[in-house]
C-alpha positions in Angstrom: 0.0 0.0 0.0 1.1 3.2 -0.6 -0.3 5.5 2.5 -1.7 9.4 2.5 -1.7 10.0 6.3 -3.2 13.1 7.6 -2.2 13.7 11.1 0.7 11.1 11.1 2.6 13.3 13.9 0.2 12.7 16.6 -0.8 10.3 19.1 -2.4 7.8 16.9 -1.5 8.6 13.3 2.5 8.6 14.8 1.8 5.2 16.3 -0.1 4.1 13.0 3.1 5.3 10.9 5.6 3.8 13.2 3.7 0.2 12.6 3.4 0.7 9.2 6.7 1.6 8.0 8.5 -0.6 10.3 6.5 -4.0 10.9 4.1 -3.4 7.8 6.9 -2.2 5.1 4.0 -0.3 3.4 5.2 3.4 1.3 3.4 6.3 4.2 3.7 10.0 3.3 3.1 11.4 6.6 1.2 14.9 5.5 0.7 16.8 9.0 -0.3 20.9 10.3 2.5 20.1 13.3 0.6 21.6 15.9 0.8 21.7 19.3 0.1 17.9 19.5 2.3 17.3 16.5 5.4 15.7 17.5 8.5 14.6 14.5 9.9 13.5 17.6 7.6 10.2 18.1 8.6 9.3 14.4 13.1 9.7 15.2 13.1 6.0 14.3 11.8 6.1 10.4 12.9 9.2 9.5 15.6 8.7 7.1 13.8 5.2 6.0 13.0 5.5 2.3 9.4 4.2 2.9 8.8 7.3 4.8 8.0 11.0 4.0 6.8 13.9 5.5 4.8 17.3 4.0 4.3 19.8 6.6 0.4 20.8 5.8 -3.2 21.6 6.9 -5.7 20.0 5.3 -7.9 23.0 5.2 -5.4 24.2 2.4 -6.7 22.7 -0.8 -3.8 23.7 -3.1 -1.5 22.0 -0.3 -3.7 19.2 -0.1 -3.9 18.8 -3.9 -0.3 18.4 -4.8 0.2 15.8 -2.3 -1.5 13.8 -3.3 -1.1 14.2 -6.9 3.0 13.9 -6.4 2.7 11.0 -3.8 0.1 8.9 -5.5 -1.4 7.0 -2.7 -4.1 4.6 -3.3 -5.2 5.1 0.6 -5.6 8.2 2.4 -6.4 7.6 6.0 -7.4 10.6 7.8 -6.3 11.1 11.5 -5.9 15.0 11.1 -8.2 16.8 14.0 -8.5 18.6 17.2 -9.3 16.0 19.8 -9.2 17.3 22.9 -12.7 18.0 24.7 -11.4 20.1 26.9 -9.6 22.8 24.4 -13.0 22.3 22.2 -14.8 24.5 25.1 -12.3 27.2 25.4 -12.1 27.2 21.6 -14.5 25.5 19.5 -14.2 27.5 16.0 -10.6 25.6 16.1 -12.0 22.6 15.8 -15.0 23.3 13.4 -12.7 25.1 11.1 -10.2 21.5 10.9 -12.4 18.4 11.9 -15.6 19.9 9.2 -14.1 22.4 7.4 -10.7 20.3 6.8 -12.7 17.4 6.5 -14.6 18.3 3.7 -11.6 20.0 1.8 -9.8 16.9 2.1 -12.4 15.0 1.1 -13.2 17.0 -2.2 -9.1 16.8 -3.1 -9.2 12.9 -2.4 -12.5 12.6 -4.6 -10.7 14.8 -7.4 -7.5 13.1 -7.2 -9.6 9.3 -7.6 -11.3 10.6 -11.0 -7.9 10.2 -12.2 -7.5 6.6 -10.9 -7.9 4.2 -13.4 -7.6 0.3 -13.2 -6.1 -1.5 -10.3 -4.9 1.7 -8.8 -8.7 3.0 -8.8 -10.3 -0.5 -8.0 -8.1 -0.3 -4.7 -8.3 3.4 -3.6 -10.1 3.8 -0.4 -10.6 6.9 2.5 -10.5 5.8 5.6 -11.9 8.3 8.3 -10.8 7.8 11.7 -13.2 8.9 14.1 -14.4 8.7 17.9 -17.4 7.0 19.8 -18.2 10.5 21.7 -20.3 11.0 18.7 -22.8 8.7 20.2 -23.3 11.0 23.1 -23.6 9.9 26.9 -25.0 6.3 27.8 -26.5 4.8 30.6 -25.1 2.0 32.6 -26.3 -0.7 30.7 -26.2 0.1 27.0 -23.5 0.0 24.5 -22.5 1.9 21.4 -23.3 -0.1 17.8 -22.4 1.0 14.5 -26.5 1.7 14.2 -26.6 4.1 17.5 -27.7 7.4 16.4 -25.4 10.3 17.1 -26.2 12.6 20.1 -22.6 14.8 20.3 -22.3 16.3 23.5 -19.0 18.9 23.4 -18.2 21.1 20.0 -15.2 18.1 20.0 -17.7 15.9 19.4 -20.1 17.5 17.3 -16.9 18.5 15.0 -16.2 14.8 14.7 -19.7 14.0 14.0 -20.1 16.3 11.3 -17.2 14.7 9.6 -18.5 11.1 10.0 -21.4 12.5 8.5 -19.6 14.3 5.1 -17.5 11.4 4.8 -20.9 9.4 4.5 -22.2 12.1 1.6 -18.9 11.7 -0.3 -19.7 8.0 -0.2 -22.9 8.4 -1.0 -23.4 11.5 -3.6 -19.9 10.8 -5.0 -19.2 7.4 -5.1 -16.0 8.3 -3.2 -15.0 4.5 -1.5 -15.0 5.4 2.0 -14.8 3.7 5.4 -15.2 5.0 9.1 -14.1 3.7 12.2 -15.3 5.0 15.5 -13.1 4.1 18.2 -13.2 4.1 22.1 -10.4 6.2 24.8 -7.1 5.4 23.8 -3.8 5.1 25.8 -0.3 4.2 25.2 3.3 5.7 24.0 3.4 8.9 22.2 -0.1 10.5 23.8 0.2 14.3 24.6 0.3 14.9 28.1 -3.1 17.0 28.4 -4.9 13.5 28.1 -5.7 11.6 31.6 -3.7 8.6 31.6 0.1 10.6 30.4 -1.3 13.5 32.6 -1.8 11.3 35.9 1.4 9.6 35.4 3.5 13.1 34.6 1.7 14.6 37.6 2.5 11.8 39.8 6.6 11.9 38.9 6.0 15.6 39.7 4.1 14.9 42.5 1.6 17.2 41.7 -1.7 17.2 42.9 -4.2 14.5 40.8 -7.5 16.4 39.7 -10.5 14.2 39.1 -13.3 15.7 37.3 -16.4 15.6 39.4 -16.8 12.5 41.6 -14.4 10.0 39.2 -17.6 8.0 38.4 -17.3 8.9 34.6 -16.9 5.4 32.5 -14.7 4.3 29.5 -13.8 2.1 27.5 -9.8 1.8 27.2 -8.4 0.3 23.9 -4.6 0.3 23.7 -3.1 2.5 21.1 -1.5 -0.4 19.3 -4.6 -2.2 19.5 -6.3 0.5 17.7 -3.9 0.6 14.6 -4.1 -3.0 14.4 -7.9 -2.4 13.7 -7.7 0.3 11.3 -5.2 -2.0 9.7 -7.4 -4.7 9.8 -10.8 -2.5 8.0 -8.4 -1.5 5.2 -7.6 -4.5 4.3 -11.2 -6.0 4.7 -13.5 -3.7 5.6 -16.4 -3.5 3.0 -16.4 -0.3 1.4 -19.1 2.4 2.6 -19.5 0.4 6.0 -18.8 1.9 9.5 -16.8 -0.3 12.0 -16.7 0.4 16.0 -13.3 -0.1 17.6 -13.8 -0.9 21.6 -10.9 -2.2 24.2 -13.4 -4.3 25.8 -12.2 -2.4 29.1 -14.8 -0.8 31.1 -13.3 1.2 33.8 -14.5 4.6 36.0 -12.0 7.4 36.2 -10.9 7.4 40.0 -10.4 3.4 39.4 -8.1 4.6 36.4 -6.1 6.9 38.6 -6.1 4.2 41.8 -3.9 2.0 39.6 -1.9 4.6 38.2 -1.0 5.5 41.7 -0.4 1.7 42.7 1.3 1.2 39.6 3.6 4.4 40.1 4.1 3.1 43.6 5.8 0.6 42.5 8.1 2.1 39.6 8.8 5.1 40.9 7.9 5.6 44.7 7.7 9.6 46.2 10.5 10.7 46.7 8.7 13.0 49.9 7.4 9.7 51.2 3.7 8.3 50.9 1.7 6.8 48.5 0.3 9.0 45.0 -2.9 8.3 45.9 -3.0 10.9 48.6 -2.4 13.2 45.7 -5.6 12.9 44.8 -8.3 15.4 44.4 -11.3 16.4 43.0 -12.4 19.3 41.0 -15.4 21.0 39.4 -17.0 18.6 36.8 -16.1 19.2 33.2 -19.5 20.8 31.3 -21.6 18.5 29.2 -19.7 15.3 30.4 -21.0 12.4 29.6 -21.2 9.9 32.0 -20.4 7.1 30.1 -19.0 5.2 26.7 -19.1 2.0 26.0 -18.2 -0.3 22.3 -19.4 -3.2 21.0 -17.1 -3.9 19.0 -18.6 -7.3 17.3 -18.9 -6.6 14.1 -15.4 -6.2 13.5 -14.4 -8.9 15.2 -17.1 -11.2 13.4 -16.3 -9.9 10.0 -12.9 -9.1 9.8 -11.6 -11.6 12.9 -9.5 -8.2 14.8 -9.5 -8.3 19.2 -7.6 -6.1 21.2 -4.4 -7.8 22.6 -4.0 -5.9 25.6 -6.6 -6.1 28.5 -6.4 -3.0 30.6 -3.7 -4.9 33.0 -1.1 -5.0 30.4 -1.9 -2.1 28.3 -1.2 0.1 31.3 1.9 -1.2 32.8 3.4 -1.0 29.3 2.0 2.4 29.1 3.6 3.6 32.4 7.3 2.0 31.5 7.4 4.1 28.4 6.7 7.4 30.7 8.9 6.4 32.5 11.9 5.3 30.0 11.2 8.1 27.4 11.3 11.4 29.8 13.2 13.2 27.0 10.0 12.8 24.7 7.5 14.5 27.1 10.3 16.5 28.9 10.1 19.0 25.9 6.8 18.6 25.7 6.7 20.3 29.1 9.1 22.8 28.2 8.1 24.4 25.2 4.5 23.6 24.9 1.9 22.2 27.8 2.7 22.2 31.6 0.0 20.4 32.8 -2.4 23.3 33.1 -6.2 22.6 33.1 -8.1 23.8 29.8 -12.0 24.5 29.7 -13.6 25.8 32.7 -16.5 27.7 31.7 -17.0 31.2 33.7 -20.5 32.2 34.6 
């Protein structure tokens, strides 16, 4: 395969290149707005590698977006390339309308331009895969779950961004013929993830022994799927998804937030004990609720794992003991990060 990434610096997309390039020996032309989330850093290892490339761009630039692909050639584009953070989506939303619908749609149009010209095998294998988020689904109660037939109910302008994408991806399928897939995935964790995001956030705060904040009561529920998990899915739809079809991605790990930060704190006590004696989880603490949150997410995630045979390898256990190692084995990756771009501040609090 020859891959058009979008967003191929952060979290995901960077853990997505690393696999493909490395384990997967596909061509990736990483094409990526470097924000504050972007991070060349996470991608040291396969730059150089002749399977690899990178164009600095935003995929609200059509001219940008155009050439790209036209000199690359891809026959997939995968599209990782938003604003993700809830949080940031309160204090700002037009930031994330203007790249997650906006960008969306221009990238979209390019991709659908740029297939016209596809003939052959290199047209009968083109596909656009968007990569998007369960919190499109909205809030659940404590006994339903997320299918690919849930109807969308966005709670945050995150959300509602995202959902607006799904939903022009859809019309490009649909009005254009533009051979499209979706995948809407549950909260994931692992190497790489910028620190504003609770799990790297807990663990930086507990090396820093800072206080732990805890939105509300910490009775908020998630489903945790394991970065490398994830791209393993995404993988796994490209290959043998069935064009136009929607595919939830779910860790199968159910867990509130204070339970999340309770085993940071026991892992962290273990790898790294305070250095002012104690245990973290005296750090803890809890602050004002985050507005709109939704109480609870939630993935079944049968029908890929009937139709295309993909699990998650990591249960919970696993996924977050590797998680804490890298933290702790890569402080030169996030040290930076701390440095020149995020210390740990919170981000949407809504004044009255």
């Amino acid at each position: 395969m020859k891959l058009f990434v979008t967003g191929g610096a952060g979290f995901i997309g960077g853990n997505f290149v690393l696999k493909q390039v490395i384990q997967e020996g596909n061509e990736v032309l990483n094409f990526d707005k470097l924000t504050y989330a972007g991070n060349l850093d996470t991608l040291k290892s396969v730059i150089g590698n002749d399977k690899y490339q990178f164009i600095q761009g935003d995929i609200c630039q059509r001219s940008t977006v155009k050439n790209a692909l036209s000199q690359f050639q891809p026959n997939v584009i995968i599209n990782f390339a938003a604003e993700s953070h809830v949080d940031r989506s309160i204090d700002g939303p037009f930031e994330f309308i203007q790249t997650n619908i906006v960008g969306t749609a221009v990238l979209l149009d390019e991709a659908n331009n740029y297939y016209k010209t596809l003939t052959g095998e290199m047209k009968a294998g083109f596909r656009f895969l968007h990569v998007s988020t369960d919190e499109v689904f909205g809030s659940l109660g404590d006994d339903d779950y997320f299918t690919e037939n849930t109807a969308y109910d966005p709670s945050s302008p995150y959300s509602a961004s995202k959902a607006s994408s799904d939903h022009l991806v859809r019309a490009w399928n649909r009005t254009f013929g533009l051979p499209i897939l979706i995948t809407n995935c549950s909260n994931n964790y692992g190497p790489y993830q910028f620190p504003e995001k609770l799990i790297p956030l807990m663990i930086l705060n507990c090396l820093e022994e800072k206080n732990l904040p805890i939105y509300g009561k910490g009775d908020n529920v998630r489903d945790w799927l394991f970065v490398e998990d994830h791209c393993d899915a995404i993988y796994s739809v490209l290959s043998g998804g069935e064009l136009g079809e929607t595919y939830n991605i779910g860790g199968n790990n159910e867990i509130q937030n204070i339970d999340i930060v309770k085993t940071i704190c026991e892992k962290m006590d273990e790898y790294s004990p305070r250095q002012q004696g104690g245990n973290y989880e005296e750090l803890i603490t809890y602050v004002t609720d985050r507005p709109g949150h939704d109480f609870r997410y939630a993935i079944d995630a049968s029908k890929i794992s009937n139709e295309l045979g993909w699990q998650p390898k990591e249960n919970f256990e696993t996924g977050i003991e590797k998680t804490i190692l890298w933290y702790l084995e890569n402080r030169e990756w996030w040290q930076a990060i701390q440095d020149n771009t995020y210390q740990q501040e919170r981000l949407g609090v809504v004044s009255e």
